[in-house]
C-alpha positions as YAML, in Angstrom:
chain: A
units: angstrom
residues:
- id: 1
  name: UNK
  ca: [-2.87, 21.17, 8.17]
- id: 2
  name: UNK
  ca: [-1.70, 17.57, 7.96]
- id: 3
  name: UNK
  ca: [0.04, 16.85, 4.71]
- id: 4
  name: UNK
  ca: [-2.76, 14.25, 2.91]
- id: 5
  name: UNK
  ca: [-1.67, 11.27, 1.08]
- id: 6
  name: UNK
  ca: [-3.05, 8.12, 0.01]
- id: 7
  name: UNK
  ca: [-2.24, 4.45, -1.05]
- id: 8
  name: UNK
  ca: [-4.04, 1.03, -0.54]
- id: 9
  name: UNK
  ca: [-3.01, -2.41, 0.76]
- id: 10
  name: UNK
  ca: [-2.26, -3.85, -2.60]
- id: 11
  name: UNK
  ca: [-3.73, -7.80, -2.70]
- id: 12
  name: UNK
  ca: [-3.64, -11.28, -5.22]
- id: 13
  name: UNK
  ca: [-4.04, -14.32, -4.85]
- id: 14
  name: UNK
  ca: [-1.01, -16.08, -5.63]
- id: 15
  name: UNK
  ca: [-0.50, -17.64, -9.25]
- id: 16
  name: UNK
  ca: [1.09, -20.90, -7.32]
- id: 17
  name: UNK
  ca: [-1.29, -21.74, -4.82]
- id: 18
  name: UNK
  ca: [-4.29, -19.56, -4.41]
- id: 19
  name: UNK
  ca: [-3.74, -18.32, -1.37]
- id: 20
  name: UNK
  ca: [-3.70, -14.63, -0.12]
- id: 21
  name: UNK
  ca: [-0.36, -12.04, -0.88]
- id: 22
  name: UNK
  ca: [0.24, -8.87, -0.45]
- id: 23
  name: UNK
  ca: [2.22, -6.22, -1.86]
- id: 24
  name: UNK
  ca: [5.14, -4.19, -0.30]
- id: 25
  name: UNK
  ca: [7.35, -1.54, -1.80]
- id: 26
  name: UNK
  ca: [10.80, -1.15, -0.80]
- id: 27
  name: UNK
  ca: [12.12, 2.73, -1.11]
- id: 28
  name: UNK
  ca: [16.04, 3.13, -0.99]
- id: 29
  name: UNK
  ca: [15.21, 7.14, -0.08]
- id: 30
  name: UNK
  ca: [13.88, 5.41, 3.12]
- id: 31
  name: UNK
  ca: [15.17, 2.01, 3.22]
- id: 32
  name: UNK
  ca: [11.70, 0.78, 4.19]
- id: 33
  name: UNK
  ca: [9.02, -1.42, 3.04]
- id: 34
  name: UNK
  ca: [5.61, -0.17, 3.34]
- id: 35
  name: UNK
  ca: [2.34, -0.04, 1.01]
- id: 36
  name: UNK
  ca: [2.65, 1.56, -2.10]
- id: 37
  name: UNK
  ca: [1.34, 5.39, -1.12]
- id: 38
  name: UNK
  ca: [1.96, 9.16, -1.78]
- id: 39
  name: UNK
  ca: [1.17, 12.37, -1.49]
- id: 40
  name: UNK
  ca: [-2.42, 13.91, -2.69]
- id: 41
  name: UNK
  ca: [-1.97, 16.40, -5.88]
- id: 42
  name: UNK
  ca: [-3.54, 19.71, -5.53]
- id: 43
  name: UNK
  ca: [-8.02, 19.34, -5.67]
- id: 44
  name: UNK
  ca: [-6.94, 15.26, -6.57]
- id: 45
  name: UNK
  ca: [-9.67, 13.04, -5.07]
- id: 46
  name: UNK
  ca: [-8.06, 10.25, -2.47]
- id: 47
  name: UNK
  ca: [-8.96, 7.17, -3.79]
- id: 48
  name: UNK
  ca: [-7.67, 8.40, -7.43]
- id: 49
  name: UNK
  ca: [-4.55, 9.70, -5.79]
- id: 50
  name: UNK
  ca: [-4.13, 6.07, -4.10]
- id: 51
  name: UNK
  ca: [-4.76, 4.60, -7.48]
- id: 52
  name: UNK
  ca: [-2.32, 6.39, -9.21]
- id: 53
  name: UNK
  ca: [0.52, 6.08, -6.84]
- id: 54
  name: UNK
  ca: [-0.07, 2.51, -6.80]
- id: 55
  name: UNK
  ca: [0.26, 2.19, -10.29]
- id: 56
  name: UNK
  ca: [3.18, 4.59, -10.25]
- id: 57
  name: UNK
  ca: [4.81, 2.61, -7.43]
- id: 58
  name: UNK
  ca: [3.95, -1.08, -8.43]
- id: 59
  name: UNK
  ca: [3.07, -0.96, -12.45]
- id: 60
  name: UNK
  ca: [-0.37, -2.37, -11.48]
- id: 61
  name: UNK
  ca: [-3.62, -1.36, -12.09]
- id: 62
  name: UNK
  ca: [-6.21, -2.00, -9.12]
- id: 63
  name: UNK
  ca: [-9.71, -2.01, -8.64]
- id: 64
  name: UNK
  ca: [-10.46, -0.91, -5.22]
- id: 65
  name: UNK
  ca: [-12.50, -2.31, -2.41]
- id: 66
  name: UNK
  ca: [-13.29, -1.29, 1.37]
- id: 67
  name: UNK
  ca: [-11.78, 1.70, 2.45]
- id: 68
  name: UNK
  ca: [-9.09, 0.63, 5.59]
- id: 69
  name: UNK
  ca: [-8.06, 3.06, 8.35]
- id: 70
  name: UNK
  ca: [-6.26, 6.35, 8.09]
- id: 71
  name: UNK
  ca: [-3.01, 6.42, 9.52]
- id: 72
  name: UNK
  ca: [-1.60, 9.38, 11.42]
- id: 73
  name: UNK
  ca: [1.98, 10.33, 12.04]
- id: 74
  name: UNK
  ca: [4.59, 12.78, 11.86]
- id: 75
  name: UNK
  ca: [7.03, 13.00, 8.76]
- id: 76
  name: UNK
  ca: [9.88, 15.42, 8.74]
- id: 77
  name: UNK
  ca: [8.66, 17.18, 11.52]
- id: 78
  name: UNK
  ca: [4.76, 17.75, 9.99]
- id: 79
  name: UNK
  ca: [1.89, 15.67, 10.97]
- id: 80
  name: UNK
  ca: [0.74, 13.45, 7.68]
- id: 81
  name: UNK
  ca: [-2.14, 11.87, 7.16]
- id: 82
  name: UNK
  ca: [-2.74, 8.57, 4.64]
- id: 83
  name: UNK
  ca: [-6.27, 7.18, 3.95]
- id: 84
  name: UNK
  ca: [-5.78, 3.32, 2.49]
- id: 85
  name: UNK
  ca: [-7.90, 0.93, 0.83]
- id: 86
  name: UNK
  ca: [-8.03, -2.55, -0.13]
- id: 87
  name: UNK
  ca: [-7.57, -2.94, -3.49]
- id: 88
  name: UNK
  ca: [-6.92, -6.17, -5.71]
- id: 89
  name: UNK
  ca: [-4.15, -6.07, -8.07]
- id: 90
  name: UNK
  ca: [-5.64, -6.80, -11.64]
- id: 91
  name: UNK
  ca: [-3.43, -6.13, -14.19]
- id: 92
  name: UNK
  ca: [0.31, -5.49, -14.85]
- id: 93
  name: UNK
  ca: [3.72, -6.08, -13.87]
- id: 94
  name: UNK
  ca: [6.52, -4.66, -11.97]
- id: 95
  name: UNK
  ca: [9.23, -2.25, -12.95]
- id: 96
  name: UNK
  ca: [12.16, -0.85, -10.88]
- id: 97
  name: UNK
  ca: [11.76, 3.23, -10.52]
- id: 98
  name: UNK
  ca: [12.92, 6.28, -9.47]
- id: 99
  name: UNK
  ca: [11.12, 5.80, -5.94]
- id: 100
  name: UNK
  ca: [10.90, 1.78, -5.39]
- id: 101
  name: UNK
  ca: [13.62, 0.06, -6.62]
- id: 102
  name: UNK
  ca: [12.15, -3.85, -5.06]
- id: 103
  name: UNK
  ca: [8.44, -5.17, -4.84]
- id: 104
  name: UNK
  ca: [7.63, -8.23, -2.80]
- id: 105
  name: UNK
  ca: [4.51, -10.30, -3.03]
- id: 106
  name: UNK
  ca: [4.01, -12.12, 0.16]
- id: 107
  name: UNK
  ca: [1.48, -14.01, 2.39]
- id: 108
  name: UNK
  ca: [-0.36, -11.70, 4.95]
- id: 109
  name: UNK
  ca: [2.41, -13.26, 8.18]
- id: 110
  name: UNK
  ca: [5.51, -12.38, 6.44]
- id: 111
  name: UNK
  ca: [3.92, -9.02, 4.64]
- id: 112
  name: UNK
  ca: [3.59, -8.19, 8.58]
- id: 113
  name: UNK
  ca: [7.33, -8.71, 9.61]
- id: 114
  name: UNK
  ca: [8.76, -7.52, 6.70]
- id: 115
  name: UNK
  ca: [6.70, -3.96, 7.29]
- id: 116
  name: UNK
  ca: [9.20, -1.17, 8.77]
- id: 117
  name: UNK
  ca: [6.65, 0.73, 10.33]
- id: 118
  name: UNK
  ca: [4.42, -0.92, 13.13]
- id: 119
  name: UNK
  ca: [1.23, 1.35, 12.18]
- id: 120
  name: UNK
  ca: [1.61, 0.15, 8.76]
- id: 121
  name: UNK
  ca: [1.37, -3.97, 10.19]
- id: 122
  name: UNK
  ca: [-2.18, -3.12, 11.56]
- id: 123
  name: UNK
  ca: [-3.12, -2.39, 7.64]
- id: 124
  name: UNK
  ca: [-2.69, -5.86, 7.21]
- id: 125
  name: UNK
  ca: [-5.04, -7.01, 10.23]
- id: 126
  name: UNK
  ca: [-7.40, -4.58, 9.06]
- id: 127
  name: UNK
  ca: [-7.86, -6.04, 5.15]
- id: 128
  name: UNK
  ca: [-7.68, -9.72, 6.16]
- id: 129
  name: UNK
  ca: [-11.00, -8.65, 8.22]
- id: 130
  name: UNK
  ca: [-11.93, -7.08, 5.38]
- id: 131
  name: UNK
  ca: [-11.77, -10.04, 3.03]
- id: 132
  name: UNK
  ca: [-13.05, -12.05, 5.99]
- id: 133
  name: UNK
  ca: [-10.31, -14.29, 6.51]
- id: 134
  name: UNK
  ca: [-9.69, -13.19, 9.83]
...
């Protein structure tokens, strides 16, 4: 049984200019930037468990949109499996915690190299196709 987790692709448009960012959490446990995401509670629905870790994670509240692909892979030796969603940042504002230390707002291109992970790059193809600016 894969170990079930859930987060979203975190969006605004910027304050400056309009245009599209995106959100990535950097975690010093992992030295990695991904999507704000986490691990399921026991009987917690997966959209309210992506919610709440974004929230946790970022400080923001969301409201969420499309659901995005799951992503499979292995995690300490156990297959793990993470449904996302779009969701637009709406209210709130960033504090350092005990899991994510740096948040970056950035346009969709440099969201995409700054991403560790490759699987977690195709996240970002998949919500700009979503919002249909792709």
């Amino acid at each position: 049984m894969p170990v079930q987790a859930a987060g979203c692709v975190l969006w605004r448009r910027s304050p400056a200019d309009g245009g599209l960012e995106l959100c990535l959490v950097h975690r010093p446990k992992y030295d990695d930037w991904s999507h704000p995401k986490g691990k399921l509670k026991r009987d917690e629905d997966p959209l309210a468990a992506a919610l709440r870790e974004v929230h946790e994670e970022t400080g923001y509240r969301a409201t969420p949109g499309t659901r995005l692909p799951t992503v499979d892979y292995e995690a300490n030796g156990r297959p793990k499996q993470v449904r996302y969603w779009a969701a637009e940042a709406v209210s709130g504002a960033f504090a350092p915690n005990d899991e994510v230390d740096r948040l970056l707002w950035l346009p969709p291109p440099a969201a995409r190299d700054r991403l560790t992970q490759p699987r977690d790059r195709t996240l970002v193809d998949a919500l700009l196709h979503v919002l249909h600016l792709a």
